[in-house]
N, C-alpha and C positions, 0 to 999 in steps of 0.2 A: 490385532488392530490393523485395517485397513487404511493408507493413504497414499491421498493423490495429493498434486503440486500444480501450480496453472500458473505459468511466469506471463506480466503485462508489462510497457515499459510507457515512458513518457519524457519529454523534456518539459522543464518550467525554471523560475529562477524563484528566488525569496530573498530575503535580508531576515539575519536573527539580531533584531536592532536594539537586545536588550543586552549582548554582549559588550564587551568595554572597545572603546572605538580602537585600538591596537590588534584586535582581533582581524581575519582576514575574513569569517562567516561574517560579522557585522555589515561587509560590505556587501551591498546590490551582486548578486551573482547565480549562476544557476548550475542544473543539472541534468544528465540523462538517466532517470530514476528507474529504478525496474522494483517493481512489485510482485514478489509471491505471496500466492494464496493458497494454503493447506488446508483441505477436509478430512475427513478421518472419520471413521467406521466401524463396528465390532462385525458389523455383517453389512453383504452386498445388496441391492436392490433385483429385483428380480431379472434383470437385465445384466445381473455381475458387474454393476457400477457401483464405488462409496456414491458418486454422482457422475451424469453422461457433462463431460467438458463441455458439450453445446451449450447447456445449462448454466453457464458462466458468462455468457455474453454478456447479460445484461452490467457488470461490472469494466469488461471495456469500453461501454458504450460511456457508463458516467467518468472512467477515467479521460475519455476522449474528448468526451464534451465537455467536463468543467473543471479538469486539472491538465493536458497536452498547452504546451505553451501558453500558460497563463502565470500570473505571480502567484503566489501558496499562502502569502500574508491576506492576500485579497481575497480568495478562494476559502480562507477558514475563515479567516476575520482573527487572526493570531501574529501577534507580532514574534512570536519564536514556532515558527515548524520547522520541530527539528524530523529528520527521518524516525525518533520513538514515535512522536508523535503522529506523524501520517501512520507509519503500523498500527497504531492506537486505533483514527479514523477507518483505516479502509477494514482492520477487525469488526468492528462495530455497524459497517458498512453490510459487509458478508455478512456477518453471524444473525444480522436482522431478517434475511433473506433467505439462509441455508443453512438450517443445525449443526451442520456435519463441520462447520469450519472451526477450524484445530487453532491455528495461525496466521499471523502475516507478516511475511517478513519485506523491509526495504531498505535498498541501494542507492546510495548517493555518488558511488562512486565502485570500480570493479573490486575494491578490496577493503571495502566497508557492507556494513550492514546492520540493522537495526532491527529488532522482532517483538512483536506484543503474543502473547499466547497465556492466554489465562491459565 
């Protein structure tokens, strides 16, 4: 099996306001998120790509324009996004668009991380 990896990042902030107010997530606060995205392959495309990275752009363009410094409560319409859940989202993002995606995994922090992969 073949795979590739294509790291994006973004800042935004949320509140998980379903947690108990003693919590420090419950409060207004944000992050500098990084998103990977993994496809995967049994075989190359005639060009010996799973898929050409160009190919991917259109994925920074939505992360750009409707999740880069915006709230994430507002942006899904969720009052808990937590990082399963954006993985959840930006899989189902991909996988609508590219068969080959394996994964996604995201970062809320450098030694955190969250991944949805069916």
């Amino acid at each position: 099996m073949y795979r590739i990896t294509k790291e994006f990042a973004f800042s935004a902030s949320h509140q998980l306001t379903e947690l108990p107010p003693e919590h420090q997530c419950g409060r207004l606060h944000g992050h500098n998120y990084v998103v990977v995205v993994e496809l995967a392959s049994a075989e190359l495309n005639a060009h010996g790509f799973v898929r050409d990275y160009h190919e991917l752009a259109p994925l920074k363009r939505y992360i750009d324009d409707d999740f880069d410094h915006r709230h994430l409560n507002d942006v899904l319409e969720d009052d808990m996004v937590t990082a399963e859940r954006l993985a959840k989202h930006f899989y189902d993002w991909c996988a609508a668009r590219w068969p080959e995606t394996a994964a996604v995994k995201v970062s809320e922090t450098p030694k955190t991380w969250a991944e949805y992969r069916p």
